[in-house]
mmCIF file as Biopython writes it, N, C-alpha, C and O atoms, coordinates in Angstrom:
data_model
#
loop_
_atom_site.group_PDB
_atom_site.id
_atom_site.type_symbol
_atom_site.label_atom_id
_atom_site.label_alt_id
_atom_site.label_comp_id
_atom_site.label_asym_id
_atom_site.label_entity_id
_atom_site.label_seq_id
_atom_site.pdbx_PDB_ins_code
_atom_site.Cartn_x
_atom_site.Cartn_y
_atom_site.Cartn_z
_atom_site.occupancy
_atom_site.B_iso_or_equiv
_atom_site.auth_seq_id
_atom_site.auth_asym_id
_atom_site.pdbx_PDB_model_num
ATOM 1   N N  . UNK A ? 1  ? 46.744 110.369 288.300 1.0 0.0 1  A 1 
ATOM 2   C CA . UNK A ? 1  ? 46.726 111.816 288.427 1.0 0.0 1  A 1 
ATOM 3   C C  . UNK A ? 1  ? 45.292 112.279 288.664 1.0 0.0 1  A 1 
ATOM 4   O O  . UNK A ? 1  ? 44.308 111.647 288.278 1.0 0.0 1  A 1 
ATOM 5   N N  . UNK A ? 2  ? 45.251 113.480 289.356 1.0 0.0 2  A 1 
ATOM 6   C CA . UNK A ? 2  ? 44.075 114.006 289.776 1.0 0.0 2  A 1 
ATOM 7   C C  . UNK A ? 2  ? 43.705 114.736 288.892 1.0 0.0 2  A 1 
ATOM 8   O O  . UNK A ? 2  ? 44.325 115.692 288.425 1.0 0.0 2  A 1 
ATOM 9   N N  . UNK A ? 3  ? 42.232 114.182 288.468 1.0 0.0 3  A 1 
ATOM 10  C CA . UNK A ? 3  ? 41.789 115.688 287.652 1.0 0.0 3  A 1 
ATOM 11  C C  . UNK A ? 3  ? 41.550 116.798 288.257 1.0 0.0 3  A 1 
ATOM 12  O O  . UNK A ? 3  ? 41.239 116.871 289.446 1.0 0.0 3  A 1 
ATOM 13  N N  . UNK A ? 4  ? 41.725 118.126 287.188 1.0 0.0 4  A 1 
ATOM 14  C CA . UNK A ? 4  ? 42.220 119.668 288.090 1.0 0.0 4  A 1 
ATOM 15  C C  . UNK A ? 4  ? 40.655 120.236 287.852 1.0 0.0 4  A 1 
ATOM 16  O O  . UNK A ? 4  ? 40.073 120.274 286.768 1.0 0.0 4  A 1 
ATOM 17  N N  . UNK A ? 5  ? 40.115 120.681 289.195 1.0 0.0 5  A 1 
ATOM 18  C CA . UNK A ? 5  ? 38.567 120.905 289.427 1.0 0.0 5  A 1 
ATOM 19  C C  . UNK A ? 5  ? 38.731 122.972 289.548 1.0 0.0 5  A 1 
ATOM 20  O O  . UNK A ? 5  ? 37.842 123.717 289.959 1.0 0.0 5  A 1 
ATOM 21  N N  . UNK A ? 6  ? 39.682 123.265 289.206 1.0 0.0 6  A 1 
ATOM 22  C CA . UNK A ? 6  ? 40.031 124.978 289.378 1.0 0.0 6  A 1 
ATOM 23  C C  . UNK A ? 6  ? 39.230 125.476 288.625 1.0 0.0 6  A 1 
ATOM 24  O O  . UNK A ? 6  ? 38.769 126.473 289.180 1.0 0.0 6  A 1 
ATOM 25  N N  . UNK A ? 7  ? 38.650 125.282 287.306 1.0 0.0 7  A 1 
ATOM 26  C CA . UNK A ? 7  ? 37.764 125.833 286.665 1.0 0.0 7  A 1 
ATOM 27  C C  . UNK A ? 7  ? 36.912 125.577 286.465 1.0 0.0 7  A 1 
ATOM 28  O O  . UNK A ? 7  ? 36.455 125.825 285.349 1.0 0.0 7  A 1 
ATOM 29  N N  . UNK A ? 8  ? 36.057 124.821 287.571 1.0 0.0 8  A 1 
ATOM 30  C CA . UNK A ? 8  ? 34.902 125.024 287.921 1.0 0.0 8  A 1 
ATOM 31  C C  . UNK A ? 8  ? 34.132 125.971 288.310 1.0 0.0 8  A 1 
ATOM 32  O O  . UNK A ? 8  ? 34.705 126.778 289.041 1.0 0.0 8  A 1 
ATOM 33  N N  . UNK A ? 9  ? 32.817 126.228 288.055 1.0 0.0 9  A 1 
ATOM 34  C CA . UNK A ? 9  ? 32.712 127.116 288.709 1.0 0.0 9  A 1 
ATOM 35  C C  . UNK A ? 9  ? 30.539 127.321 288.879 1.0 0.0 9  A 1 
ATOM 36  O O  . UNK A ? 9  ? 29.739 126.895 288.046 1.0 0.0 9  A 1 
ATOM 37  N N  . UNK A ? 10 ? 30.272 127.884 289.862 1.0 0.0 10 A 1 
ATOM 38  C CA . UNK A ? 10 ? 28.671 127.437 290.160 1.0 0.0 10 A 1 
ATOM 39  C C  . UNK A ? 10 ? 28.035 127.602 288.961 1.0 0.0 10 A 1 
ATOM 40  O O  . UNK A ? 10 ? 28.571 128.493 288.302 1.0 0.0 10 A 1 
ATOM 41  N N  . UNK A ? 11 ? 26.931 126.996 288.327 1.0 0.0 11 A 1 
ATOM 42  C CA . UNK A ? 11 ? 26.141 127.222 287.640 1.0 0.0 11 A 1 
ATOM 43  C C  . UNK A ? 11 ? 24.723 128.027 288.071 1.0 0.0 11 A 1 
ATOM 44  O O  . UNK A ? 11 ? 24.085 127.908 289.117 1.0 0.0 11 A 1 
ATOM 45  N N  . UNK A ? 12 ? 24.430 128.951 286.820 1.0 0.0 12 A 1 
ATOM 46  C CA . UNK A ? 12 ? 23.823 130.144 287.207 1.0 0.0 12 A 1 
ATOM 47  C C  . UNK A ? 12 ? 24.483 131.380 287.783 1.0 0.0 12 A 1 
ATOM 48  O O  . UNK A ? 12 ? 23.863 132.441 287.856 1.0 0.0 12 A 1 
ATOM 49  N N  . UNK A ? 13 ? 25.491 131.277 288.112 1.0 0.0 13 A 1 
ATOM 50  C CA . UNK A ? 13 ? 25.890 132.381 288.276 1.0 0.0 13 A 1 
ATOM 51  C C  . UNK A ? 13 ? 26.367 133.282 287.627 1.0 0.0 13 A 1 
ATOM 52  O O  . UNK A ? 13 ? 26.580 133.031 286.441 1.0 0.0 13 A 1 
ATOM 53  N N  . UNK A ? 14 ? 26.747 134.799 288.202 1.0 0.0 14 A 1 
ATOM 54  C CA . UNK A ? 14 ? 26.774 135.694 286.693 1.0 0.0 14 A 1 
ATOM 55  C C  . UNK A ? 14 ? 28.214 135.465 286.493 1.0 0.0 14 A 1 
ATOM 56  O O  . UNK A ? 14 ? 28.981 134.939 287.299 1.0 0.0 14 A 1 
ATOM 57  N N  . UNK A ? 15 ? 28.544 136.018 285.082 1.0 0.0 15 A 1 
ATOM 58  C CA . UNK A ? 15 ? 29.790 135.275 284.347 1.0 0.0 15 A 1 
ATOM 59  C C  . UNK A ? 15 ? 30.181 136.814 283.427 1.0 0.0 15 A 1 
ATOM 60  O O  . UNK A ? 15 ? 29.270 137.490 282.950 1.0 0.0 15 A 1 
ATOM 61  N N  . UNK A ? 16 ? 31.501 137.169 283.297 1.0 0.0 16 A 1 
ATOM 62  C CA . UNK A ? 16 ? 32.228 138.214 282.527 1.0 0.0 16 A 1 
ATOM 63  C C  . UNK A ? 16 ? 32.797 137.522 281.750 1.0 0.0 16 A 1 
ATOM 64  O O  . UNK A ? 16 ? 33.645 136.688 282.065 1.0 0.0 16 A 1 
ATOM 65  N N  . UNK A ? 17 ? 32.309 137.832 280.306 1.0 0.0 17 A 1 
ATOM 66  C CA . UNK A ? 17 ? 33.117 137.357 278.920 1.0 0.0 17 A 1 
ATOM 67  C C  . UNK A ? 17 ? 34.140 138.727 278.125 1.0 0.0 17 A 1 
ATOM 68  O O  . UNK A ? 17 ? 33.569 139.756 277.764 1.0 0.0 17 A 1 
ATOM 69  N N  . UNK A ? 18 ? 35.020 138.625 278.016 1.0 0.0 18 A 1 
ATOM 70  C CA . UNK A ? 18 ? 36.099 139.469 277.421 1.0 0.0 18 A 1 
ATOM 71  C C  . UNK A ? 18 ? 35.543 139.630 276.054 1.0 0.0 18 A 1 
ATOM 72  O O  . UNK A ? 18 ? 35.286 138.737 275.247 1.0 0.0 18 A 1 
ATOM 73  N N  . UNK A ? 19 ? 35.342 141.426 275.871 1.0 0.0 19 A 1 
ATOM 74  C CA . UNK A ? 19 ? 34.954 141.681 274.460 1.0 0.0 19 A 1 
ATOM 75  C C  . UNK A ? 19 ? 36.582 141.897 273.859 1.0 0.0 19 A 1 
ATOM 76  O O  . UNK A ? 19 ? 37.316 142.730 274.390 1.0 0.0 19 A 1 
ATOM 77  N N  . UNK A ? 20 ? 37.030 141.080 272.738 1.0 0.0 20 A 1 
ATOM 78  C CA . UNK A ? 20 ? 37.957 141.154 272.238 1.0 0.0 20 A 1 
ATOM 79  C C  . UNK A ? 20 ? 38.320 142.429 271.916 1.0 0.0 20 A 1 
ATOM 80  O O  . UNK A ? 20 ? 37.345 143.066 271.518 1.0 0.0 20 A 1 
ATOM 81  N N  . UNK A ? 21 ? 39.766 143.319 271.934 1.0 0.0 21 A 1 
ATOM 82  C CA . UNK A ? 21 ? 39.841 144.704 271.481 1.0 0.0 21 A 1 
ATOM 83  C C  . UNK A ? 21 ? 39.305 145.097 270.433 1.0 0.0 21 A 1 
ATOM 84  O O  . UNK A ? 21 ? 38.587 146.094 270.514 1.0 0.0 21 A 1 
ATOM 85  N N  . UNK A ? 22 ? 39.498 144.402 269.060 1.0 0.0 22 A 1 
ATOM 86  C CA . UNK A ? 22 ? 38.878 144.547 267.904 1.0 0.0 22 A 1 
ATOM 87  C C  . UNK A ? 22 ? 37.127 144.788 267.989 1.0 0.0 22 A 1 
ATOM 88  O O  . UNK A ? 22 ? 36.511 144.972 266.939 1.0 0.0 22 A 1 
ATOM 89  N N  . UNK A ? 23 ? 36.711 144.776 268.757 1.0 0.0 23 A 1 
ATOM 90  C CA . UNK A ? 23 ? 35.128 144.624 268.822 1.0 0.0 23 A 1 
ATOM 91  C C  . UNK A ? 23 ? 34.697 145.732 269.553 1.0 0.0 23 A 1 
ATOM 92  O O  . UNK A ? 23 ? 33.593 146.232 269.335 1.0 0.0 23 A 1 
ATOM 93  N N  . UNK A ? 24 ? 35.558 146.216 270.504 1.0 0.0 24 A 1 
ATOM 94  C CA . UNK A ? 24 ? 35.555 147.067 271.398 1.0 0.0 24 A 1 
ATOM 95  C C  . UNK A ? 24 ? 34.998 148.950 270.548 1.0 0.0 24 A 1 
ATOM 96  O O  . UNK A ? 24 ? 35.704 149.462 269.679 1.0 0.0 24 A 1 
ATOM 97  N N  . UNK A ? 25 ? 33.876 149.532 270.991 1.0 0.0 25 A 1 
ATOM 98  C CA . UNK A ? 25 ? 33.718 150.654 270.166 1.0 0.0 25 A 1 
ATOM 99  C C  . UNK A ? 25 ? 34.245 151.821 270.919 1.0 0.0 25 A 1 
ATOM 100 O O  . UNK A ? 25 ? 33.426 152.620 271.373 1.0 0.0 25 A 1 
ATOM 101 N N  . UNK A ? 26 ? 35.507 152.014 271.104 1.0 0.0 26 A 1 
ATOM 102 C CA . UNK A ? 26 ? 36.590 153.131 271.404 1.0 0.0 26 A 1 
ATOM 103 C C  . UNK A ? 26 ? 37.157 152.524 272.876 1.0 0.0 26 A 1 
ATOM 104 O O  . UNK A ? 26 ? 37.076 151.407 273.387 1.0 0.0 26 A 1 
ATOM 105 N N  . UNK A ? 27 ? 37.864 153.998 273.382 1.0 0.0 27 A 1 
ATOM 106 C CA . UNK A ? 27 ? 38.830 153.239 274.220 1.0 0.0 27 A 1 
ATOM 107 C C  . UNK A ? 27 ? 38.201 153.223 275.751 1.0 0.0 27 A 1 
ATOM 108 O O  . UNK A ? 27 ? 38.862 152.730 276.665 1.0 0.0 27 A 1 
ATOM 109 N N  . UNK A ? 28 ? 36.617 153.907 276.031 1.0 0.0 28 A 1 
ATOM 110 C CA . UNK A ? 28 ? 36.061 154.327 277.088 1.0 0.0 28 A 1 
ATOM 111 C C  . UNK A ? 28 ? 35.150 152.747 277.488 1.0 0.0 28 A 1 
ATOM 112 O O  . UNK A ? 28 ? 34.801 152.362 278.604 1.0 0.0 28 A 1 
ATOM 113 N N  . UNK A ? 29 ? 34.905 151.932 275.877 1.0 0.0 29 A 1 
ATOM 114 C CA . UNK A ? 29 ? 33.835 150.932 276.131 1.0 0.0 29 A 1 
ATOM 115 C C  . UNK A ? 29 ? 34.050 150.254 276.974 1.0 0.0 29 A 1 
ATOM 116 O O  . UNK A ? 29 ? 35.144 150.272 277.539 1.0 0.0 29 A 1 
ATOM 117 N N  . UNK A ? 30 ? 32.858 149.267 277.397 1.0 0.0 30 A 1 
ATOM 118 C CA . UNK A ? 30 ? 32.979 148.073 278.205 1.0 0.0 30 A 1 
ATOM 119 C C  . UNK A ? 30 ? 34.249 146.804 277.899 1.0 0.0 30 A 1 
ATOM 120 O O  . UNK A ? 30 ? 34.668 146.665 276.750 1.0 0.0 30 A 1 
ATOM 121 N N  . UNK A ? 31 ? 34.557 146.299 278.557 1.0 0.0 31 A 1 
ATOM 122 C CA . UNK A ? 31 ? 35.737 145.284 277.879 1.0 0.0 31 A 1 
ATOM 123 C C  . UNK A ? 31 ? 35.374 144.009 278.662 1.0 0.0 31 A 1 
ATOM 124 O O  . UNK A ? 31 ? 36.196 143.097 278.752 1.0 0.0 31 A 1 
ATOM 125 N N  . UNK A ? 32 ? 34.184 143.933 279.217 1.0 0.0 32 A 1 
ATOM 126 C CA . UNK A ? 32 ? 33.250 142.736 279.363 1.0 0.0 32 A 1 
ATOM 127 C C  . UNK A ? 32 ? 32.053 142.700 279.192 1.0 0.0 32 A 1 
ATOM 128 O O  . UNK A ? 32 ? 31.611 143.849 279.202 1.0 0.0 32 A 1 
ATOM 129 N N  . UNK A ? 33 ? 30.958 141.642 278.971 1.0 0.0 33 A 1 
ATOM 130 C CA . UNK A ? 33 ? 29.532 141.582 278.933 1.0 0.0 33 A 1 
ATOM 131 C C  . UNK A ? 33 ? 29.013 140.171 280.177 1.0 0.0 33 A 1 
ATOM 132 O O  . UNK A ? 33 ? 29.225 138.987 280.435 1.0 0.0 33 A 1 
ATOM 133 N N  . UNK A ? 34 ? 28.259 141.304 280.598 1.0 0.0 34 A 1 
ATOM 134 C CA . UNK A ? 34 ? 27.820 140.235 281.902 1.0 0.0 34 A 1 
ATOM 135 C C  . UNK A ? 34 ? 26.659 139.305 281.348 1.0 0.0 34 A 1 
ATOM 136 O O  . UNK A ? 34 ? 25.580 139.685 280.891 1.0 0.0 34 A 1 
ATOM 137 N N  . UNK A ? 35 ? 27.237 137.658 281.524 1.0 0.0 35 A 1 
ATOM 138 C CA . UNK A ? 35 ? 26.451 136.901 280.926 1.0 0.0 35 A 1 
ATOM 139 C C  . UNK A ? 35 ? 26.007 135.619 282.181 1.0 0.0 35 A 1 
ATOM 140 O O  . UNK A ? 35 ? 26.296 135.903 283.343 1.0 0.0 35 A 1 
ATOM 141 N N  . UNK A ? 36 ? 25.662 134.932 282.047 1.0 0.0 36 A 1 
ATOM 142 C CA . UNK A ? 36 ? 25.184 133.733 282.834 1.0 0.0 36 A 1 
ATOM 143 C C  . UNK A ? 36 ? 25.568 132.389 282.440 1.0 0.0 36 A 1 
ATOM 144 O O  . UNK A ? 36 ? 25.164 131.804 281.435 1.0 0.0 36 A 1 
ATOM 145 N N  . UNK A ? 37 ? 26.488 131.885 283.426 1.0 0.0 37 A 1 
ATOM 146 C CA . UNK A ? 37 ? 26.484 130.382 283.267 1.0 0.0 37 A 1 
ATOM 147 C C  . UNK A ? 37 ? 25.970 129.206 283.022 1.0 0.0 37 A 1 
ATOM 148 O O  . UNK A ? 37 ? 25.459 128.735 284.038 1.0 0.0 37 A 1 
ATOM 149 N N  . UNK A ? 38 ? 25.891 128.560 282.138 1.0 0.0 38 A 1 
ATOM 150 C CA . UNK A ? 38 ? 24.760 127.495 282.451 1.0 0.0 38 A 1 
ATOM 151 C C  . UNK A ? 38 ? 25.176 126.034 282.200 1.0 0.0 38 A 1 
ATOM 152 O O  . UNK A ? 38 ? 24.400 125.080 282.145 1.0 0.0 38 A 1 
ATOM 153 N N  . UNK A ? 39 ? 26.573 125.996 282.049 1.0 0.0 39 A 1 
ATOM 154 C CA . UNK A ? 39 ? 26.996 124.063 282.163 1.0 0.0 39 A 1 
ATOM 155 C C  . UNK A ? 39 ? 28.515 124.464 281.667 1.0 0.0 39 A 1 
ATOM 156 O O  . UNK A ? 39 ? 28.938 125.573 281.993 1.0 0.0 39 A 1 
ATOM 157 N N  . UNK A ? 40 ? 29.318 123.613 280.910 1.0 0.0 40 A 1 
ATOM 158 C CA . UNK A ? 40 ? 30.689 123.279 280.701 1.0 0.0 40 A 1 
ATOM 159 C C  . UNK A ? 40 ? 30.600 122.336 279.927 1.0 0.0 40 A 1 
ATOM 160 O O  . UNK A ? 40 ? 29.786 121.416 280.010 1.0 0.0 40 A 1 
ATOM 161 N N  . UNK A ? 41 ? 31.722 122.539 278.822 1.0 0.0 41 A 1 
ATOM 162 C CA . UNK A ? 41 ? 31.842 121.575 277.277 1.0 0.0 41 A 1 
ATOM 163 C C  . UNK A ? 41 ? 33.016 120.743 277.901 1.0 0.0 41 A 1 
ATOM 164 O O  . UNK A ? 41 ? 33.817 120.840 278.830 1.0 0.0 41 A 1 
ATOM 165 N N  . UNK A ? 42 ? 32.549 119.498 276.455 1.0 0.0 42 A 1 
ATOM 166 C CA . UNK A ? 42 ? 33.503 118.671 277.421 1.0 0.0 42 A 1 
ATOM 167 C C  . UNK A ? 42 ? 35.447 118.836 277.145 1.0 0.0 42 A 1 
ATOM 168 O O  . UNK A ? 42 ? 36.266 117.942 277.359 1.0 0.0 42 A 1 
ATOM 169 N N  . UNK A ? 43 ? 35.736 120.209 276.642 1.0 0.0 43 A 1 
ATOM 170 C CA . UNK A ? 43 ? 36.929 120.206 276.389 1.0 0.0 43 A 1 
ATOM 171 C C  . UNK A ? 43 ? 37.379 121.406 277.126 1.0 0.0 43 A 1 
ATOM 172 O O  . UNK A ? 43 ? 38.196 122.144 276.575 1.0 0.0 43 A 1 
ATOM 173 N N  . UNK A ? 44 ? 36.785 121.784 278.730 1.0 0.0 44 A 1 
ATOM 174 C CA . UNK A ? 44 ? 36.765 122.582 279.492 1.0 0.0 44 A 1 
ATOM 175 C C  . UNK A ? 44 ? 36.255 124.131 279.235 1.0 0.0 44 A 1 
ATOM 176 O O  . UNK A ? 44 ? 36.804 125.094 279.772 1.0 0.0 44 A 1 
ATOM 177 N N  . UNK A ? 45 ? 35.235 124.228 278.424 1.0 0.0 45 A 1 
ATOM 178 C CA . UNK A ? 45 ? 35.286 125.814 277.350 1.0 0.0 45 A 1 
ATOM 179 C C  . UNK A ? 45 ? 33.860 125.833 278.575 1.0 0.0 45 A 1 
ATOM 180 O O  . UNK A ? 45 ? 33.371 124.795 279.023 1.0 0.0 45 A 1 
ATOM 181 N N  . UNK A ? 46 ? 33.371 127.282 278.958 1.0 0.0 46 A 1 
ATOM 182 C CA . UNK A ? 46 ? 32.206 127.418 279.400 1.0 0.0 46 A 1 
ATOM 183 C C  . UNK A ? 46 ? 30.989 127.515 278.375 1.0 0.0 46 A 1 
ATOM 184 O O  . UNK A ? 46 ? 31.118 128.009 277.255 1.0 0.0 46 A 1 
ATOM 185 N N  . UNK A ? 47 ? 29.977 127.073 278.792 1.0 0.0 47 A 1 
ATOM 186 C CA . UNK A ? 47 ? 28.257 127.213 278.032 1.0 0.0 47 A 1 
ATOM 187 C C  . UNK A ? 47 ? 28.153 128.299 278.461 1.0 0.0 47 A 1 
ATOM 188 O O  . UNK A ? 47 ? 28.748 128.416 279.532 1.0 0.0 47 A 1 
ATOM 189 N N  . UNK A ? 48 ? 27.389 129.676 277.938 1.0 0.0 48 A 1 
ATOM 190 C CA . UNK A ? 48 ? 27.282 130.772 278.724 1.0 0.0 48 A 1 
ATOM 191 C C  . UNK A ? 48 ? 26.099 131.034 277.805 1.0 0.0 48 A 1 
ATOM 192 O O  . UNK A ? 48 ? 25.895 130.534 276.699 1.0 0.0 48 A 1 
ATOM 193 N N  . UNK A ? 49 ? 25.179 132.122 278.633 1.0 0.0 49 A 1 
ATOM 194 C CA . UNK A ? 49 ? 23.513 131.890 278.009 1.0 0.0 49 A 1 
ATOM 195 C C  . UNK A ? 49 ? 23.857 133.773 278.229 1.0 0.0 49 A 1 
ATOM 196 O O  . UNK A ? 49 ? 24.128 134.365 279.275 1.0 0.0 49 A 1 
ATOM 197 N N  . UNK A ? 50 ? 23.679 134.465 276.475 1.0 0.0 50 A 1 
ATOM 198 C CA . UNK A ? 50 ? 24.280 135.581 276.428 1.0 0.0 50 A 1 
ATOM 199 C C  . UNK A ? 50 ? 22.352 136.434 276.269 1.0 0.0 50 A 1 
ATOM 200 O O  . UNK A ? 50 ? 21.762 136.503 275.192 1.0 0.0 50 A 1 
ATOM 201 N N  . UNK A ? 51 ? 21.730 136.988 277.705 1.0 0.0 51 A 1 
ATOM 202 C CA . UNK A ? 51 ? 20.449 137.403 277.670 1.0 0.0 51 A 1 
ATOM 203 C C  . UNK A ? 51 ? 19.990 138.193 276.827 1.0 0.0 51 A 1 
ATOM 204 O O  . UNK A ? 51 ? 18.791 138.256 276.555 1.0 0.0 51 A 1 
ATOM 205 N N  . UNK A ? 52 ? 20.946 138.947 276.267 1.0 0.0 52 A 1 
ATOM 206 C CA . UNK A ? 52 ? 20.934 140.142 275.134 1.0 0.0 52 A 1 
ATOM 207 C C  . UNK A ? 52 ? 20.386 140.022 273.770 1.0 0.0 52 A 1 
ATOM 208 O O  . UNK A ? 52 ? 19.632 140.600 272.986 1.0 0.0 52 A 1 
ATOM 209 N N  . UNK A ? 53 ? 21.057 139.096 273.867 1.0 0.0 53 A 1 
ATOM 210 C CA . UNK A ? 53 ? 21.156 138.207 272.091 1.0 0.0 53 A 1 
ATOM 211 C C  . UNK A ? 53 ? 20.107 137.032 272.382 1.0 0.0 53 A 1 
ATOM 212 O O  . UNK A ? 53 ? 19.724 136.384 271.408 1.0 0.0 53 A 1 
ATOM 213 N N  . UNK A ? 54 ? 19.603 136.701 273.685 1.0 0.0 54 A 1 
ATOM 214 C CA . UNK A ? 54 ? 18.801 135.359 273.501 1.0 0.0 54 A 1 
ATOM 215 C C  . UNK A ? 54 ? 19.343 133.890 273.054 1.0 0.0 54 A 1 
ATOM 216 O O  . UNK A ? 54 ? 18.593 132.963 272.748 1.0 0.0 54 A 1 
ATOM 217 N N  . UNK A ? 55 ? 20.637 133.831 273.063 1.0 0.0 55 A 1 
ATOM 218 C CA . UNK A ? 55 ? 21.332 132.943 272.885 1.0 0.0 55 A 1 
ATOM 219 C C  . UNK A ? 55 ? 22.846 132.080 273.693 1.0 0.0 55 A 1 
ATOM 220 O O  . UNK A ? 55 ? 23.572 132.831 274.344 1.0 0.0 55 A 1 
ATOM 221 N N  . UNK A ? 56 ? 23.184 130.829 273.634 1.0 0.0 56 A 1 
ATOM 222 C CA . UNK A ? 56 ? 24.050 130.673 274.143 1.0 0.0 56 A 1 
ATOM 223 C C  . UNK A ? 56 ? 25.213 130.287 273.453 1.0 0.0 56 A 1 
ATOM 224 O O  . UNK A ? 56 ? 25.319 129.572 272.456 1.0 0.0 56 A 1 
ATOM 225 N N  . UNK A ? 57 ? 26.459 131.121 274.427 1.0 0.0 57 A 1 
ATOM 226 C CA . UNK A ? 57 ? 28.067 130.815 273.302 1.0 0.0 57 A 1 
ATOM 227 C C  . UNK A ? 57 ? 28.939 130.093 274.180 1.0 0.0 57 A 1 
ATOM 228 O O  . UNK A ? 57 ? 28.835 130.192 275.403 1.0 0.0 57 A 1 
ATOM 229 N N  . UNK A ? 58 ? 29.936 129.253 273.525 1.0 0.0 58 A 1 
ATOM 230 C CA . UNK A ? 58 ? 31.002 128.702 274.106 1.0 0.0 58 A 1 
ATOM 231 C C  . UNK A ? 58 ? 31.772 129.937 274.153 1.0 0.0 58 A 1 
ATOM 232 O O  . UNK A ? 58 ? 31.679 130.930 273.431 1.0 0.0 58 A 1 
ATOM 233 N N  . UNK A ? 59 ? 33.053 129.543 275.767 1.0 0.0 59 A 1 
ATOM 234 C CA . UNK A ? 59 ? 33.645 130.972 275.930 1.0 0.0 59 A 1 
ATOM 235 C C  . UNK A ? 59 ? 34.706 129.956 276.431 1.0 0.0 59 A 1 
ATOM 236 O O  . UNK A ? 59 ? 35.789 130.355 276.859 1.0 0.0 59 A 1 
#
């Protein structure tokens, strides 16, 4: 079987992470944060380098 290459995707490029509803501050807010790519875990989750916070999260 072929491994499935669909969620790949370029590194460095910009990246939308879903702010969960619960987090969300009313119903007008953002419901993404534009973050940056920067590799892939090995259980398909993205590395994402969040500029705001100075830090990077699995997504």
């Amino acid at each position: 079987k072929k491994p499935n290459i669909l969620y790949l995707r370029i590194l460095g490029s910009l990246t939308y992470v879903l702010i969960p509803k619960l987090r969300r501050k009313g119903k007008l807010a953002d419901k993404a944060n534009k973050e940056i790519l920067i590799g892939f875990n090995s259980s398909n989750n993205f590395l994402v380098y969040v500029p705001s916070q100075n830090r990077v999260i699995n997504s």
